[in-house]
PyMOL Python script that loads the backbone (N, CA, C, O; Angstrom):
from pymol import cmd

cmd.read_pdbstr("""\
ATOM      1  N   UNK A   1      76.662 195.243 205.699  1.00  0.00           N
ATOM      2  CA  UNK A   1      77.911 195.941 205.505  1.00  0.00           C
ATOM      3  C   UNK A   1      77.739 196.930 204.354  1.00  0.00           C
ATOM      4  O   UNK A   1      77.199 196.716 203.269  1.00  0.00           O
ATOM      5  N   UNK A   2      78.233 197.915 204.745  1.00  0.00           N
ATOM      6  CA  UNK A   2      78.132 199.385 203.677  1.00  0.00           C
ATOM      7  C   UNK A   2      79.713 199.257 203.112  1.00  0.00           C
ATOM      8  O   UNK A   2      80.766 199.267 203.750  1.00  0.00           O
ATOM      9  N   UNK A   3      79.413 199.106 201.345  1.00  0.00           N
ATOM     10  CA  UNK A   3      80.415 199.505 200.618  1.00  0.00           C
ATOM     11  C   UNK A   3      80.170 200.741 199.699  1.00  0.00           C
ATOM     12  O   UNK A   3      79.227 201.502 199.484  1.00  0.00           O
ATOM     13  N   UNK A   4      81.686 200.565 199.175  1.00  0.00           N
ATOM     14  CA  UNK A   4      81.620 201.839 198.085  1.00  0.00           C
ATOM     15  C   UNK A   4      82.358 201.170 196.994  1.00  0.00           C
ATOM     16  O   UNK A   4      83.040 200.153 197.120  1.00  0.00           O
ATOM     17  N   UNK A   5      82.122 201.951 195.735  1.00  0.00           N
ATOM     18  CA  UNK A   5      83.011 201.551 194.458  1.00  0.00           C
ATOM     19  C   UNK A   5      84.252 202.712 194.293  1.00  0.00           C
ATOM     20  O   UNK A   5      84.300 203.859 194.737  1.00  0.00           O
ATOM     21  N   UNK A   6      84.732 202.339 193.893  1.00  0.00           N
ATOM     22  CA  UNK A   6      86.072 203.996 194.178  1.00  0.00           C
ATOM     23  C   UNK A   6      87.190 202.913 193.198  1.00  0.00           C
ATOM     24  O   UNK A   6      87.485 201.718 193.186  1.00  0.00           O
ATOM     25  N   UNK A   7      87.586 204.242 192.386  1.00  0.00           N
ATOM     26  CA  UNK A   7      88.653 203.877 191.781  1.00  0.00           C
ATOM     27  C   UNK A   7      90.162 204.465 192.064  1.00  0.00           C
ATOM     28  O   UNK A   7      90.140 205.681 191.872  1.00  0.00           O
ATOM     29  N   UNK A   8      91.506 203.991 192.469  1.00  0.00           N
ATOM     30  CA  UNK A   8      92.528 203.641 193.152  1.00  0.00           C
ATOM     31  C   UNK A   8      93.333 204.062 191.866  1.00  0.00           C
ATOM     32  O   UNK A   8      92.957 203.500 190.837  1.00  0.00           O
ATOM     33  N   UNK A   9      94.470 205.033 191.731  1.00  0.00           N
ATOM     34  CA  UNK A   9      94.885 205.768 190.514  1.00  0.00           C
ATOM     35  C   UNK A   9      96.479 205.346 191.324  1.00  0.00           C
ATOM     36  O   UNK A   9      96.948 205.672 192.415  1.00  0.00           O
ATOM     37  N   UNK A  10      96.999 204.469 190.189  1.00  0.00           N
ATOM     38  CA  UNK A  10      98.632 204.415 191.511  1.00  0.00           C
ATOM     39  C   UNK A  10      99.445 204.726 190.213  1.00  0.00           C
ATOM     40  O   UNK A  10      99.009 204.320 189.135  1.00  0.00           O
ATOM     41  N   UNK A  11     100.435 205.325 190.268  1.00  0.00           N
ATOM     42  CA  UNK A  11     101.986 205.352 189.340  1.00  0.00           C
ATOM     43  C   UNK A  11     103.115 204.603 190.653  1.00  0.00           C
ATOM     44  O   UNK A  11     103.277 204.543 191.872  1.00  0.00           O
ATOM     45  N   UNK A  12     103.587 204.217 189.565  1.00  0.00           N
ATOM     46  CA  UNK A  12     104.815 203.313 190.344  1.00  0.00           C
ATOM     47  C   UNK A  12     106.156 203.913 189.399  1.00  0.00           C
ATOM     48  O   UNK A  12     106.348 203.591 188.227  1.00  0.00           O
ATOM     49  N   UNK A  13     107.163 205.005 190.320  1.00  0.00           N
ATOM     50  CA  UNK A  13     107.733 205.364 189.966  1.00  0.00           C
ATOM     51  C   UNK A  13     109.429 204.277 190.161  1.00  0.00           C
ATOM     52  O   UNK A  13     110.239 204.037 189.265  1.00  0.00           O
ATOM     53  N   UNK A  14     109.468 203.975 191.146  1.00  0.00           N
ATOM     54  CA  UNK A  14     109.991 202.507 191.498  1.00  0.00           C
ATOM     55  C   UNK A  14     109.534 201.295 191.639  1.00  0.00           C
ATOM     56  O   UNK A  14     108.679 200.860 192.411  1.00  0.00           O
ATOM     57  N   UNK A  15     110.447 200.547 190.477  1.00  0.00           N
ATOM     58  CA  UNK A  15     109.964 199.343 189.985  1.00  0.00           C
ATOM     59  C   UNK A  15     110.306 198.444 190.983  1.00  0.00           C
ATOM     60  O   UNK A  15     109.722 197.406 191.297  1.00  0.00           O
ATOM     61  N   UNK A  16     111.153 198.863 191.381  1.00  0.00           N
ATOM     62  CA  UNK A  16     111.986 197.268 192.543  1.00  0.00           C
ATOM     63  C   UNK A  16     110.148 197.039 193.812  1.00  0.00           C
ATOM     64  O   UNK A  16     109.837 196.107 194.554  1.00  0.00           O
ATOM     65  N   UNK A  17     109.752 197.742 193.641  1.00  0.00           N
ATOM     66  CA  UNK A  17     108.338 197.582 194.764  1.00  0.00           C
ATOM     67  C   UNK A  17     107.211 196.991 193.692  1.00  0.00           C
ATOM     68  O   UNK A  17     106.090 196.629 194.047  1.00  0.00           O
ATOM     69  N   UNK A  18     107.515 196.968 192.833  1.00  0.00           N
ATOM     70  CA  UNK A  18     106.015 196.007 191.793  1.00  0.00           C
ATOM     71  C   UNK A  18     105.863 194.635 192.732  1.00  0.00           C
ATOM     72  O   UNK A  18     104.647 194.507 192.876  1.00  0.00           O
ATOM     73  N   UNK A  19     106.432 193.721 193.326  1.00  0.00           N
ATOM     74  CA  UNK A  19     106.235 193.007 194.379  1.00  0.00           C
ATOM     75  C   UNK A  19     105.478 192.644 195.203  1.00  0.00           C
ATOM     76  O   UNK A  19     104.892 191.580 195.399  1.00  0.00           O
ATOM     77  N   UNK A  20     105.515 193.920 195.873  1.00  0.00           N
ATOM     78  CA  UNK A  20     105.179 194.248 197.375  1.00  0.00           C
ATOM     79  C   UNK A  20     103.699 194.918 196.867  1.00  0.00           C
ATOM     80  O   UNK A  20     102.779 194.799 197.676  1.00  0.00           O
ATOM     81  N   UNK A  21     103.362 195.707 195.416  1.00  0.00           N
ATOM     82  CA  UNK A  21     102.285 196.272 195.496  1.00  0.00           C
ATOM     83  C   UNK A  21     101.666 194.677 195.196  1.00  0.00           C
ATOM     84  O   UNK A  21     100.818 194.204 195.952  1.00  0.00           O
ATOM     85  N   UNK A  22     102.103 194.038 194.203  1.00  0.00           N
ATOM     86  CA  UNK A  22     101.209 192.715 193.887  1.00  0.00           C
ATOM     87  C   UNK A  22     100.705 192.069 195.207  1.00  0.00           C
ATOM     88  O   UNK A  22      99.570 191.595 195.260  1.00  0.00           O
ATOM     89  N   UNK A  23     101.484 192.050 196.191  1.00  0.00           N
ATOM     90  CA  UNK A  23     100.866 191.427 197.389  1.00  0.00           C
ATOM     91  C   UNK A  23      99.950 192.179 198.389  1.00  0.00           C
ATOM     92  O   UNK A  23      99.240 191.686 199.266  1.00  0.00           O
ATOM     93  N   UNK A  24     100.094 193.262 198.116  1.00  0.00           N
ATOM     94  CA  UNK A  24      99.032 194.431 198.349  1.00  0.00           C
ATOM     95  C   UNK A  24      97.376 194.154 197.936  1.00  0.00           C
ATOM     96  O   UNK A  24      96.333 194.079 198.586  1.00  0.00           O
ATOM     97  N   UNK A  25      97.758 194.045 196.434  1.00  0.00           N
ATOM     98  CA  UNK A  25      96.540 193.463 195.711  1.00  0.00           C
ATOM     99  C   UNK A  25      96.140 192.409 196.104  1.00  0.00           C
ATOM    100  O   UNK A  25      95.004 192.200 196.531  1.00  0.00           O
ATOM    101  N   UNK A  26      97.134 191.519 195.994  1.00  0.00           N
ATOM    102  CA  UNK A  26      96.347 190.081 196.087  1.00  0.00           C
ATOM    103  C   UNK A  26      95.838 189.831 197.741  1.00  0.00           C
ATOM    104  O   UNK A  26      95.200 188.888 198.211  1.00  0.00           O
ATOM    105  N   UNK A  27      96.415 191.124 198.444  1.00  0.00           N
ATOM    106  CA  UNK A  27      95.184 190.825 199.664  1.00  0.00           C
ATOM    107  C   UNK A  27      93.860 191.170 199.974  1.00  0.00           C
ATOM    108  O   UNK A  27      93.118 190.810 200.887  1.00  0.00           O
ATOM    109  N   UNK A  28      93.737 191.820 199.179  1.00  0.00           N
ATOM    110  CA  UNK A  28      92.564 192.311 198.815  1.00  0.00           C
ATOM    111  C   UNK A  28      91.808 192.113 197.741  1.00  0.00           C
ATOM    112  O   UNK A  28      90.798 192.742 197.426  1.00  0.00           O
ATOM    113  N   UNK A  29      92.445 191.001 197.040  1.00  0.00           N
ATOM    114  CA  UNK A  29      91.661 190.412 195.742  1.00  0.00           C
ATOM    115  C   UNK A  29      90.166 190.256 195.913  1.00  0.00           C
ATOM    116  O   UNK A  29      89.478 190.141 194.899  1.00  0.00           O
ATOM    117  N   UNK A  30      89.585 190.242 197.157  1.00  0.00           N
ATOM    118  CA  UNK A  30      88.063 189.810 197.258  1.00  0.00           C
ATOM    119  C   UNK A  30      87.624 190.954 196.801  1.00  0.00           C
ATOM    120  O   UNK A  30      86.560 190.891 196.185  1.00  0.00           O
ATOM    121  N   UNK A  31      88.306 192.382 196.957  1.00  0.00           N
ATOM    122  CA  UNK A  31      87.175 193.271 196.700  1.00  0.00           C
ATOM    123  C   UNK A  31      87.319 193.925 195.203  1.00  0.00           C
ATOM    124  O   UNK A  31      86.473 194.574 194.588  1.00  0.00           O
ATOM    125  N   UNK A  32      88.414 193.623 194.872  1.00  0.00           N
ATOM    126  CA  UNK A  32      89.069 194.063 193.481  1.00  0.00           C
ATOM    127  C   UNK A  32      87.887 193.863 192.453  1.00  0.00           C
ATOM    128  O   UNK A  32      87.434 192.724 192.571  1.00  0.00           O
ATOM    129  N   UNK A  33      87.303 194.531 191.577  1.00  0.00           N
ATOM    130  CA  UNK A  33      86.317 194.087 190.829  1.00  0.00           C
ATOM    131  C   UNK A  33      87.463 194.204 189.346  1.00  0.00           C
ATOM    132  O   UNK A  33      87.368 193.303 188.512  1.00  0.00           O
ATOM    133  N   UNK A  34      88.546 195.395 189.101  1.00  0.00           N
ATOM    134  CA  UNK A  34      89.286 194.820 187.712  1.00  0.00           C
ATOM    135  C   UNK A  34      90.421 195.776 188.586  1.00  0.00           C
ATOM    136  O   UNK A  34      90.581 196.303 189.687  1.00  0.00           O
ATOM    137  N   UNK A  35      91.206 195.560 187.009  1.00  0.00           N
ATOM    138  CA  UNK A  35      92.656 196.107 187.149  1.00  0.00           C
ATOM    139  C   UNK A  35      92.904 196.263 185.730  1.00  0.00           C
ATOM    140  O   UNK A  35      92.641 195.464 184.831  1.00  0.00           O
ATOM    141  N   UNK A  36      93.469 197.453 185.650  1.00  0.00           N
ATOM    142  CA  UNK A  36      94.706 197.635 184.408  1.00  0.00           C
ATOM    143  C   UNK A  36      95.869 198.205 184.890  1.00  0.00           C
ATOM    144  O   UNK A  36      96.160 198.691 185.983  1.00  0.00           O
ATOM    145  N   UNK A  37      96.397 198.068 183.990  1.00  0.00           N
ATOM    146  CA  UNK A  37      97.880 197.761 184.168  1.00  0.00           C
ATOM    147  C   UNK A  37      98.745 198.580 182.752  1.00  0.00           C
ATOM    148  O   UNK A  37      98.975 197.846 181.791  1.00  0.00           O
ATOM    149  N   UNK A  38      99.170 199.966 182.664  1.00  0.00           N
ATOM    150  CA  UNK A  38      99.828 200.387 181.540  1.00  0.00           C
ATOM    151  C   UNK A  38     101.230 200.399 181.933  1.00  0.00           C
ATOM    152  O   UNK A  38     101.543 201.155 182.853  1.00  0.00           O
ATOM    153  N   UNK A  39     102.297 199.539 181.271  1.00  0.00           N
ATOM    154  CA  UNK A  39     104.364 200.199 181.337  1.00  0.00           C
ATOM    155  C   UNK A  39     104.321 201.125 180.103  1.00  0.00           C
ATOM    156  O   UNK A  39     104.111 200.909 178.910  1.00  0.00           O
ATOM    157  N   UNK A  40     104.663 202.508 180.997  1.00  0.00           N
ATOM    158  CA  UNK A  40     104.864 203.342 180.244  1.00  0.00           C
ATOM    159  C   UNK A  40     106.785 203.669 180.200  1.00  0.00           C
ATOM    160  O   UNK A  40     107.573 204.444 180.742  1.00  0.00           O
ATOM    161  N   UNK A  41     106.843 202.388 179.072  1.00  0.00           N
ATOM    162  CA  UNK A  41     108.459 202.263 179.041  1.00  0.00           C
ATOM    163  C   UNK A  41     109.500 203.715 179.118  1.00  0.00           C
ATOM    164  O   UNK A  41     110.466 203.970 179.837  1.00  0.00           O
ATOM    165  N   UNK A  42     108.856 204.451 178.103  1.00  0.00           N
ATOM    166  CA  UNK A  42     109.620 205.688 177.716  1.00  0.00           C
ATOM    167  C   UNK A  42     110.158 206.576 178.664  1.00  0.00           C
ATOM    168  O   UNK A  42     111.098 207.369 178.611  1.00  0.00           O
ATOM    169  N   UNK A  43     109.000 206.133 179.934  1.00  0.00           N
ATOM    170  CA  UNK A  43     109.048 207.076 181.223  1.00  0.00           C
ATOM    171  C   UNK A  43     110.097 206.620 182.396  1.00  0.00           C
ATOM    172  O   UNK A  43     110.888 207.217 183.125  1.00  0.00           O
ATOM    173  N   UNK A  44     109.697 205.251 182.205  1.00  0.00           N
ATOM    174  CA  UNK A  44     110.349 204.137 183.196  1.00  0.00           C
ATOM    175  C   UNK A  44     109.366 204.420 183.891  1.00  0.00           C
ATOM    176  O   UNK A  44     109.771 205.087 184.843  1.00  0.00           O
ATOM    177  N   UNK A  45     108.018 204.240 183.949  1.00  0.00           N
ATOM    178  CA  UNK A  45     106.758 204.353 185.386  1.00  0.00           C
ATOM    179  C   UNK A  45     106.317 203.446 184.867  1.00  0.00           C
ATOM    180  O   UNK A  45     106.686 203.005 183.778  1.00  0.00           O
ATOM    181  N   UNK A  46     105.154 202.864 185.795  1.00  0.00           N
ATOM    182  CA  UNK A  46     104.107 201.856 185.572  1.00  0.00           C
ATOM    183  C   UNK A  46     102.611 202.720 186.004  1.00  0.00           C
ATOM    184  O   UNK A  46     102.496 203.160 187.148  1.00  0.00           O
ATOM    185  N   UNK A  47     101.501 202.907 184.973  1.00  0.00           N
ATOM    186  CA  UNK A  47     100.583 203.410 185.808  1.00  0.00           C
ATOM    187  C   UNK A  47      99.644 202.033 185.786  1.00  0.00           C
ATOM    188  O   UNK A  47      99.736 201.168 184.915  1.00  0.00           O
ATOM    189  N   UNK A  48      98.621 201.996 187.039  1.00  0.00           N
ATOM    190  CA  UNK A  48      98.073 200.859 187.390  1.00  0.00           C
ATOM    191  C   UNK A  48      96.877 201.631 187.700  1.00  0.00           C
ATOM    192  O   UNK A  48      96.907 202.762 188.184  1.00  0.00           O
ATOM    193  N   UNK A  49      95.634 200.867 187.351  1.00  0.00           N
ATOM    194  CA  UNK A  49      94.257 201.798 187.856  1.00  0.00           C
ATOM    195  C   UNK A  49      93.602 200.258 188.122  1.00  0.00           C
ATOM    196  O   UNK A  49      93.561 199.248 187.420  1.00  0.00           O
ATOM    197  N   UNK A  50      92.984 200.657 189.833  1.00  0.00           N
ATOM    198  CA  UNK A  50      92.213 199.755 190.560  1.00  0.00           C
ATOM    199  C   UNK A  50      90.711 199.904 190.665  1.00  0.00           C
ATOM    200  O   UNK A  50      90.387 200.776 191.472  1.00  0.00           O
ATOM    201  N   UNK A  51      89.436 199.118 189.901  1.00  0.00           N
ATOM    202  CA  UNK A  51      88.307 199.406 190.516  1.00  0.00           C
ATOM    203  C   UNK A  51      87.847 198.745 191.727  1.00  0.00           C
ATOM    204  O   UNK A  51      87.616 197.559 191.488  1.00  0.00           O
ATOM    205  N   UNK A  52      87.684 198.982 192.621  1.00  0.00           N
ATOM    206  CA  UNK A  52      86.886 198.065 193.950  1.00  0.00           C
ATOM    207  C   UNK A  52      85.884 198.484 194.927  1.00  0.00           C
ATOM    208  O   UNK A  52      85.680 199.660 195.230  1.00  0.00           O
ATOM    209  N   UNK A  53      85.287 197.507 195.391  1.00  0.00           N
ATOM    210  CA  UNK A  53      84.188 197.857 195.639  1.00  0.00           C
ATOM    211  C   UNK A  53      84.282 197.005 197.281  1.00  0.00           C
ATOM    212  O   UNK A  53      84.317 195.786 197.445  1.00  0.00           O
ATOM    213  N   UNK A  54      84.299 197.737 198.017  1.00  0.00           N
ATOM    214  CA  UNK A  54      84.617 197.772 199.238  1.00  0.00           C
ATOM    215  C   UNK A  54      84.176 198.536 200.148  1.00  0.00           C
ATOM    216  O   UNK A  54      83.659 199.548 199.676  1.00  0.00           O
ATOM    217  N   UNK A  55      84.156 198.456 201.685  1.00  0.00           N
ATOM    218  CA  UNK A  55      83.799 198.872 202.582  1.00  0.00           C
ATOM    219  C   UNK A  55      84.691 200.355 202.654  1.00  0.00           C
ATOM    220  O   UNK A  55      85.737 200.213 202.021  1.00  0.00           O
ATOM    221  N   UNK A  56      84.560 201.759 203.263  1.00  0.00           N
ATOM    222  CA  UNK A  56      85.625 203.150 202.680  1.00  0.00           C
ATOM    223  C   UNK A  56      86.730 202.234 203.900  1.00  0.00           C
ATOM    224  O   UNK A  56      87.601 201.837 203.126  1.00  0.00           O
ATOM    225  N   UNK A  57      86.995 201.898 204.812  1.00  0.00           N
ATOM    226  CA  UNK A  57      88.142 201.557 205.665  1.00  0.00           C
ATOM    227  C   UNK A  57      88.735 200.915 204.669  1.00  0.00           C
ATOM    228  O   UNK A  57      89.585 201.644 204.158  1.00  0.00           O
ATOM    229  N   UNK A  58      88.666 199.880 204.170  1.00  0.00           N
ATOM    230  CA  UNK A  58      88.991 198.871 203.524  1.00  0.00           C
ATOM    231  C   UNK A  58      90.044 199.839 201.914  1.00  0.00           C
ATOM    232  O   UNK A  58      91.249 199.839 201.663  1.00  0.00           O
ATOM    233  N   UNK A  59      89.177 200.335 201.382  1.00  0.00           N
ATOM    234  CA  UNK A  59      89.743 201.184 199.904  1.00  0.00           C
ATOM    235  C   UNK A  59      90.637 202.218 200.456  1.00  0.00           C
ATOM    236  O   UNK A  59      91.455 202.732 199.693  1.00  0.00           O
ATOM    237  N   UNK A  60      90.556 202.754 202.258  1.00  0.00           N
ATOM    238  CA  UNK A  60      91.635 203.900 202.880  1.00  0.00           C
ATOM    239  C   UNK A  60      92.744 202.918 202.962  1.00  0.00           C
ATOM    240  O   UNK A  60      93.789 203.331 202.459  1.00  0.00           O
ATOM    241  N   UNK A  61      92.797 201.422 203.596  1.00  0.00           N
ATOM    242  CA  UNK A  61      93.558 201.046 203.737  1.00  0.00           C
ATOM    243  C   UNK A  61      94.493 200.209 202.759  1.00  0.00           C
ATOM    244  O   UNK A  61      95.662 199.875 202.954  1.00  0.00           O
ATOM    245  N   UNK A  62      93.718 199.967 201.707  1.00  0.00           N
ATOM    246  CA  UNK A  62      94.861 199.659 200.194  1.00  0.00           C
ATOM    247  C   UNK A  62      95.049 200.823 199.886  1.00  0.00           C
ATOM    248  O   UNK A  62      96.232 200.973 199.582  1.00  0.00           O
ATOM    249  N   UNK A  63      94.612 201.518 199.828  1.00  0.00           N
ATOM    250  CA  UNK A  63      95.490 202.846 199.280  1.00  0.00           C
ATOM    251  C   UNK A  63      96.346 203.195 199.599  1.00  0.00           C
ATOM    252  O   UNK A  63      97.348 203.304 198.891  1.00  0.00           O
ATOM    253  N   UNK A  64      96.230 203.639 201.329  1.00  0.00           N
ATOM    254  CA  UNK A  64      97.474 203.487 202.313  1.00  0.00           C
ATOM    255  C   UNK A  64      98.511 203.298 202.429  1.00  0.00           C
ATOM    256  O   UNK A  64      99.450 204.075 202.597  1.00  0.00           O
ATOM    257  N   UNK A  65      98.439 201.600 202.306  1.00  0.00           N
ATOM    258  CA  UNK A  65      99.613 199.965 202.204  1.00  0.00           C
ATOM    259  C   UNK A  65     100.136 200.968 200.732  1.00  0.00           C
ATOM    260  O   UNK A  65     101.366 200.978 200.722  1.00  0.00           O
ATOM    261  N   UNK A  66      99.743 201.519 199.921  1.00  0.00           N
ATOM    262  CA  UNK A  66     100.017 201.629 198.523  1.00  0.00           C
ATOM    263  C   UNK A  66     101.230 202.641 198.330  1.00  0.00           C
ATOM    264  O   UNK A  66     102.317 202.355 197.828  1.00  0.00           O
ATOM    265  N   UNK A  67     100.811 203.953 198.855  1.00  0.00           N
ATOM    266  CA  UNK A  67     101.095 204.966 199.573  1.00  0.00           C
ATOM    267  C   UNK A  67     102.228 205.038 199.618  1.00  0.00           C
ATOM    268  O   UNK A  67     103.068 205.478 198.834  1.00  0.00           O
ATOM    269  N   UNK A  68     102.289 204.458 200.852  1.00  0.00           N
ATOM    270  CA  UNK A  68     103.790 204.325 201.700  1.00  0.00           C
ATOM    271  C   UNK A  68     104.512 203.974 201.072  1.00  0.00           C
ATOM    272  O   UNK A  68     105.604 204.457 201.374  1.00  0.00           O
ATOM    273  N   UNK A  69     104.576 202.970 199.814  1.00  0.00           N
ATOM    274  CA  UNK A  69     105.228 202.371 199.370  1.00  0.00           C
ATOM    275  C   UNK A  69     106.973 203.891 198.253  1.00  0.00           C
ATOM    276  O   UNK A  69     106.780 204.865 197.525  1.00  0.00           O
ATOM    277  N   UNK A  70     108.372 203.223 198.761  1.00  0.00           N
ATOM    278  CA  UNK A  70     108.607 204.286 198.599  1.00  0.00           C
ATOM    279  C   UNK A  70     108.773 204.313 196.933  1.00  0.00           C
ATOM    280  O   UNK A  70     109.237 203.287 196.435  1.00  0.00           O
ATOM    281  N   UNK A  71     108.511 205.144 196.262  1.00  0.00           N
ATOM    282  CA  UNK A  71     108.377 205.594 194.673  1.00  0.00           C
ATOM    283  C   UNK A  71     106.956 205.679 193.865  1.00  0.00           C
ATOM    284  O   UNK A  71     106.789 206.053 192.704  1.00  0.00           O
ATOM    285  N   UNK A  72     105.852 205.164 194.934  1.00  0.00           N
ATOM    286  CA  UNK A  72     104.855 204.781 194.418  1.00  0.00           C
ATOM    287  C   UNK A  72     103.807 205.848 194.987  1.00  0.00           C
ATOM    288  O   UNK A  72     103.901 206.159 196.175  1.00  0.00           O
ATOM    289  N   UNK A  73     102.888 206.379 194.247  1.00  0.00           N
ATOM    290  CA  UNK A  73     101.726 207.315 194.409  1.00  0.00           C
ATOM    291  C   UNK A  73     100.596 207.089 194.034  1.00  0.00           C
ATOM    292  O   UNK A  73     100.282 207.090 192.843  1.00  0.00           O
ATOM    293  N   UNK A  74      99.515 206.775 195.328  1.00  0.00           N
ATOM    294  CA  UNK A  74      98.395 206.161 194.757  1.00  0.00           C
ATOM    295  C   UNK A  74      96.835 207.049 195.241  1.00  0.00           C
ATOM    296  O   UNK A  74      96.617 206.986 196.451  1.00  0.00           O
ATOM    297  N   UNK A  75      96.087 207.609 194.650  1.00  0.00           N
ATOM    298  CA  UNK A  75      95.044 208.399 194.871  1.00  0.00           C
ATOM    299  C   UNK A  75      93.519 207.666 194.785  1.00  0.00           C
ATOM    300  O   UNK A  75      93.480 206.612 194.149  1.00  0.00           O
ATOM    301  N   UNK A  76      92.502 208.067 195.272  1.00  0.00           N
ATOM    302  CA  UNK A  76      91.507 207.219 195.302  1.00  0.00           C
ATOM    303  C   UNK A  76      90.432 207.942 195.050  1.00  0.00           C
ATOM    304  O   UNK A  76      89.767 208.069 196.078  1.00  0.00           O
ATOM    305  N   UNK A  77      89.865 208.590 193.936  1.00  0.00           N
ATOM    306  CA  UNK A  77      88.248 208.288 193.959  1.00  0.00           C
ATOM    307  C   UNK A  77      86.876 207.568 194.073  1.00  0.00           C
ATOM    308  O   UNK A  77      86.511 206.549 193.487  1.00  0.00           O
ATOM    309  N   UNK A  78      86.159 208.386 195.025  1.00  0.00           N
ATOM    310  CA  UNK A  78      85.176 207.475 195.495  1.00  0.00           C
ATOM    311  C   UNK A  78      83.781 207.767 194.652  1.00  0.00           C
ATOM    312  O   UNK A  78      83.648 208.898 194.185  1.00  0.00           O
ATOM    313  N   UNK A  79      82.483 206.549 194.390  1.00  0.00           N
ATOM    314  CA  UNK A  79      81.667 207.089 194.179  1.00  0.00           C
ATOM    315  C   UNK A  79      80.872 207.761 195.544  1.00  0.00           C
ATOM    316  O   UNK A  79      81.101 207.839 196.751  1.00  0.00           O
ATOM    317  N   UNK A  80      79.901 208.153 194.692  1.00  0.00           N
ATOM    318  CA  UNK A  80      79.052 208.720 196.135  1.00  0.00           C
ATOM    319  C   UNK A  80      77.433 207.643 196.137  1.00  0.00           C
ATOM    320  O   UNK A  80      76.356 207.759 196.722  1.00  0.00           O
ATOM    321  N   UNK A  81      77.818 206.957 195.475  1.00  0.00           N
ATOM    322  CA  UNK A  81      76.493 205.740 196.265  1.00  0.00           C
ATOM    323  C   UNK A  81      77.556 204.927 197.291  1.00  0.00           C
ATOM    324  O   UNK A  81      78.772 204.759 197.379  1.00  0.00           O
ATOM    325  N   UNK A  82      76.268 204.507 198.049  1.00  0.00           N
ATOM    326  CA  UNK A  82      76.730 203.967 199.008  1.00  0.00           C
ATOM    327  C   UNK A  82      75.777 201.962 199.073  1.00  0.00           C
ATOM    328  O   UNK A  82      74.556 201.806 199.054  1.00  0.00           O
ATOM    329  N   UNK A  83      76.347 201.333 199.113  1.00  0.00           N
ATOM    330  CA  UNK A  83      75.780 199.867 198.793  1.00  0.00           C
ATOM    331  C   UNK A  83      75.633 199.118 200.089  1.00  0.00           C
ATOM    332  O   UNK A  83      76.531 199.031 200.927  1.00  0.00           O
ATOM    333  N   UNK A  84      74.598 198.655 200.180  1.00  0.00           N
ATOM    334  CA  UNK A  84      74.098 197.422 201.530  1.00  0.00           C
ATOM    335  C   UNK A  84      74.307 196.073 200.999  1.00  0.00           C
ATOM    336  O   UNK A  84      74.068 196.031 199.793  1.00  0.00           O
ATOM    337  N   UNK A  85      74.748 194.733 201.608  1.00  0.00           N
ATOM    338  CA  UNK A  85      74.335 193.820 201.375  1.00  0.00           C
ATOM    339  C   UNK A  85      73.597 193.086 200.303  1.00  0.00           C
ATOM    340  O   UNK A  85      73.974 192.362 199.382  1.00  0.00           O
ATOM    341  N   UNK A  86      72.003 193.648 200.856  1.00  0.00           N
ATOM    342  CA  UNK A  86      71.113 193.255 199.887  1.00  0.00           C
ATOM    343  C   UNK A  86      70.800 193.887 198.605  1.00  0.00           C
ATOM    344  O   UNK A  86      69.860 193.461 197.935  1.00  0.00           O
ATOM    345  N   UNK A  87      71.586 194.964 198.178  1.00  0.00           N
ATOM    346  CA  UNK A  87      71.423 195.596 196.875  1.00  0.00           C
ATOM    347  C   UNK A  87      72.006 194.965 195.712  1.00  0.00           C
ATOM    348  O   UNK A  87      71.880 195.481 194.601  1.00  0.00           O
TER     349      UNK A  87
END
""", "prot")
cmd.dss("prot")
cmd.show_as("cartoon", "prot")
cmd.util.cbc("prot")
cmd.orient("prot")
């Protein structure tokens, strides 16, 4: 299986969905390698930055689930290695 590492850039402009993104995450906790997490009170946003290391379907499709979500904006840089199995 071919993965990638790519980092997942989300602002959460609506809070009532912090929820729904947590269960987002936690379905994909296998590939999650970290997370931070800044409340940027002053703003009323949350910015959240995802590293993971995953198959590209897999990092299109949390991003996606992320996406849609309504108030929330999530962008994804990828590296450009590409990882096998045995590496």
């Amino acid at each position: 299986m071919e993965t990638r590492v790519a980092v997942i850039g989300i602002i959460v402009e609506n809070l009532a969905v912090t929820s729904r993104i947590n269960e987002i995450l936690s379905e994909y906790g296998d590939y999650i390698i970290g997370r931070m997490g800044i409340p940027y009170r002053e703003r009323g946003i949350n910015i959240i930055s995802i590293a993971i290391d995953a198959p590209q379907n897999v990092i299109s499709a949390v991003s996606g689930k992320l996406g849609r979500l309504e108030g929330v904006t999530a962008k994804t840089a990828y590296s450009n290695c590409i990882f096998t199995d045995n590496q």
